[in-house]
N, C-alpha and C positions, 0 to 999 in steps of 0.2 A: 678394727671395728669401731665403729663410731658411737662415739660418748656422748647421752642427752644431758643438758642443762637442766637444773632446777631453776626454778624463777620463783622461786618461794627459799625459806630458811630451811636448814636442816635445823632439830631440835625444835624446843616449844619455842625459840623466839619466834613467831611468825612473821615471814619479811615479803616483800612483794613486790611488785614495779611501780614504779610511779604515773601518775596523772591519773584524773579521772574519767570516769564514764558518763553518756548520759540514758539513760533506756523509760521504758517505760512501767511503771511499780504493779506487779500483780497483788499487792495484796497480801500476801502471803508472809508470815515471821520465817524471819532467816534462825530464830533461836531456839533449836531444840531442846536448852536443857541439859543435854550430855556432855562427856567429856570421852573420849574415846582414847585408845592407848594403852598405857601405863597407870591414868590417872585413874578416880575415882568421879564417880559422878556427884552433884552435889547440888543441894537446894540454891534458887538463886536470889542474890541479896535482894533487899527491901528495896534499894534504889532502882533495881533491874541491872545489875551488873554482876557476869559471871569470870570469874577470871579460872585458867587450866591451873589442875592439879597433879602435876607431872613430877616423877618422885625423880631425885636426884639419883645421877647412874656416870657411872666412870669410863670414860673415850678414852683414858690412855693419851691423853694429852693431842691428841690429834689435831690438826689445822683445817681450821674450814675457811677456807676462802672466799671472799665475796668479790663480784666483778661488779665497779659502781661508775657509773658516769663523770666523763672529765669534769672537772669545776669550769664555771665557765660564769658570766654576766647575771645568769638567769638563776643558777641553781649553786653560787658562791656561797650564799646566806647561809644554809645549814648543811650539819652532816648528822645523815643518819646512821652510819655505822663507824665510820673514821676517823673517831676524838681517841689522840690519844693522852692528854692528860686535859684535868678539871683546867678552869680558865675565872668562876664565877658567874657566867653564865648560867643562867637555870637551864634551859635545854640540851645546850654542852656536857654539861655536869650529869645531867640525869643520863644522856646517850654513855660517858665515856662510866658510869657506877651499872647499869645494866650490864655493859659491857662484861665489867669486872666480875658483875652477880653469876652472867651465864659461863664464863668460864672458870669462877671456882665451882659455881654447881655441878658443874659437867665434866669439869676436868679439859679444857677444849681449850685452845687459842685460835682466838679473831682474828685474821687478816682483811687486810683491802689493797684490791688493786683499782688506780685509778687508769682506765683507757677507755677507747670507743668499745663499744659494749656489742653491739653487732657484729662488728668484724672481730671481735678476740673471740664472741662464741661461732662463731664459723671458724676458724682458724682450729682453736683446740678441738670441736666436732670431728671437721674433717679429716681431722689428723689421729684420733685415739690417744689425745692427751688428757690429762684431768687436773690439770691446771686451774679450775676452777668449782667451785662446788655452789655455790648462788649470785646470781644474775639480777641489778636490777638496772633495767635499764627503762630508756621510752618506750610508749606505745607503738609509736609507729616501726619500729625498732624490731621490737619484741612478735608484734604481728608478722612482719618478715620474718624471725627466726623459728616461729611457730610453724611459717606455711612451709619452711625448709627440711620441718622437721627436725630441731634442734634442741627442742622444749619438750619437759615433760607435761603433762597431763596433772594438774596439782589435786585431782579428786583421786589420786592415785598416792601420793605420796603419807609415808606414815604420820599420825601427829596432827597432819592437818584435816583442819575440818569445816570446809567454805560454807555453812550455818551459822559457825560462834560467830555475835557482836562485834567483836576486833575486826571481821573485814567488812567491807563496804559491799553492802548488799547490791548496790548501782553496779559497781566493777563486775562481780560475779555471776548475774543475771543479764548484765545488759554486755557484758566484756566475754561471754560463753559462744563460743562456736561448735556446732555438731555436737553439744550437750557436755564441752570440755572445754577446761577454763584452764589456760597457761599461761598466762597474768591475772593479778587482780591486787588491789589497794584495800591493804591495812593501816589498822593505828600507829605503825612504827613507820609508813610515811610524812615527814613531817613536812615535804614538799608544796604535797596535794592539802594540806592546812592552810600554808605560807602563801601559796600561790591564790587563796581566794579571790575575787574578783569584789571591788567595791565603789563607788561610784560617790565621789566628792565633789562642791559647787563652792564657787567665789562667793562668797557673800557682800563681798565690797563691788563686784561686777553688777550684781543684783538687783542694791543697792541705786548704785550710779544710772543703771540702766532702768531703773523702775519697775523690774520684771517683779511676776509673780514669786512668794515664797516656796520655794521646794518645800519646806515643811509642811506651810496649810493644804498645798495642794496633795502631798500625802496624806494629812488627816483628813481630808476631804470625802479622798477616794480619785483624785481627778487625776492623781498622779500616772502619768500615761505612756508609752514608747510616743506617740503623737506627740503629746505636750512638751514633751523631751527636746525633740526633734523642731517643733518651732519656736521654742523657746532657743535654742543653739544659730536659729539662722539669724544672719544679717549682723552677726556681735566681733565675728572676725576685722581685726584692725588692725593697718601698719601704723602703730604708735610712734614708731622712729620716724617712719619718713623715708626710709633706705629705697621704697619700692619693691622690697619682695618680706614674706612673711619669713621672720625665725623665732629663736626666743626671746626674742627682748619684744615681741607684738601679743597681740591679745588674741585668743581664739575662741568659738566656742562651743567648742568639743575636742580632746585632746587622750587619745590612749594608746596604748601599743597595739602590737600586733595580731595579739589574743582578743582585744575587747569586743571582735564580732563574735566571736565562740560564746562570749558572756551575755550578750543577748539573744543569740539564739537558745542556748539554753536555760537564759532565765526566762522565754517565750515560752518553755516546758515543750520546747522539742528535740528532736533527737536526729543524729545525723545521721542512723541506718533504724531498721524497723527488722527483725524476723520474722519471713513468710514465707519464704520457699524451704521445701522440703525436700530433703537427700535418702538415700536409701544406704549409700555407702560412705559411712563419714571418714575414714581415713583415707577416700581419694584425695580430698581436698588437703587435709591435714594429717600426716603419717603420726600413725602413735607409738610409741617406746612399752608401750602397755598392752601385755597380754591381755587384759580385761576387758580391751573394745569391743563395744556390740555394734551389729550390722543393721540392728534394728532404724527404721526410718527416723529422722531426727530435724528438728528445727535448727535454725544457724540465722 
């Protein structure tokens, strides 16, 4: 019989896959207020911040495995679940004492396994192992294991409640197909923090070159994608003299791989839209979940 993954946490730590979304905002508070479960519901603080009231309960020591992405170039910097002892780092420290907090509250041990995250959830699926008990992996990833039917349905799962604050309202509305969400980005990604996108200038290029200040022309309002753009031409130089450009030459404009994803979305657009309409949402994506309605649905 085949075993669905969670792509969420067991327990109140609310966990989830990484990267983010981009959609478009209806408007509408992700914060109802409640607290569903075990907890109790409760006024929300002055600042606007609700945190769950989930009473401590004993698992018998049980192991919950998480399947987390190799280390690799991109996503070496942090770990979100896999410290296992303090270092001095503040984010370290705080990952590897949560750690500690949920499993004496719970009575539970953390594990991590590091591998490809796609192919280890098809593998134990396929097979009726359970090997694993939360998944987080890529989007594009996680998409594929979704359309395999591999993933559960996280409005389905206990505990969780894709409303509260802690998840990213962009993920959950704009990251939902056929009205079912089986990724989505919480606060306990600190990827999708680390990975923001930001935009720095040579001052001494600037400078030499006589160019306008990015500063005034932001205070201005003139600050532009245009102005951008021709401010960058004509600044590239073989400094050395070698004849072909590398690092030791001047460019100007210089980012990685991602940095069209960052302009397209700080253009406030979005790489899919929802408009067609289905009548039977589990063709497309098979659910683990008795609870699927037939009813027609956006995606």
């Amino acid at each position: 019989m085949k075993r669905a993954v969670m792509l969420t946490a067991l327990l109140p730590a609310v966990l989830c896959a990484v990267q983010f979304f981009s959609c478009e905002q209806t408007g509408e508070s992700g914060n109802t207020g409640k607290q569903e479960g075990n907890g109790t519901t409760t006024d929300t603080e002055s600042v606007g911040t609700e945190f769950p009231e989930l009473e401590a309960e004993n698992f018998g020591g049980v192991e919950i495995t998480f399947l987390v992405v190799e280390p690799n170039e991109v996503n070496n910097r942090l770990r979100e679940i896999n410290v296992t002892e303090e270092n001095g780092d503040i984010l370290n420290d705080s990952v590897f004492r949560r750690n500690v907090i949920i499993e004496d509250k719970y009575n539970v041990k953390l594990e991590v396994v590091e591998a490809n995250v796609a192919d280890s959830i098809s593998k134990v699926v396929n097979s009726g192992d359970d090997s694993y008990d939360v998944a987080l992996g890529g989007i594009g990833d996680s998409y594929a294991s979704a359309g395999k039917g591999y993933l559960l349905d996280l409005n389905d799962v206990p505990y969780v409640d894709l409303s509260n604050p802690w998840w990213n309202q962009d993920s959950v509305s704009g990251g939902s197909i056929a009205g079912k969400n089986y990724l989505a980005v919480s606060d306990i990604n600190l990827l999708s923090l680390d990975n923001m996108a930001v935009m720095m200038f040579n001052k001494k290029i600037v400078s030499d070159l006589s160019l306008e200040s990015p500063y005034d022309l932001v205070k201005s309002g003139k600050w532009t994608i245009d102005k951008f753009a021709s401010m960058s031409r004509g600044i590239s130089a073989d400094l050395d003299g070698d004849g072909e450009l590398d690092e030791n030459d001047r460019y100007g404009f210089a980012c990685n791989l991602y940095g069209s994803d960052c302009f397209l979305f700080g253009s406030d657009y979005s790489i899919s839209k929802k408009t067609r309409m289905i009548s039977r949402r589990s063709t497309l994506f098979p659910s683990h979940s008795s609870t699927a309605s037939q009813r027609p649905s956006r995606y």
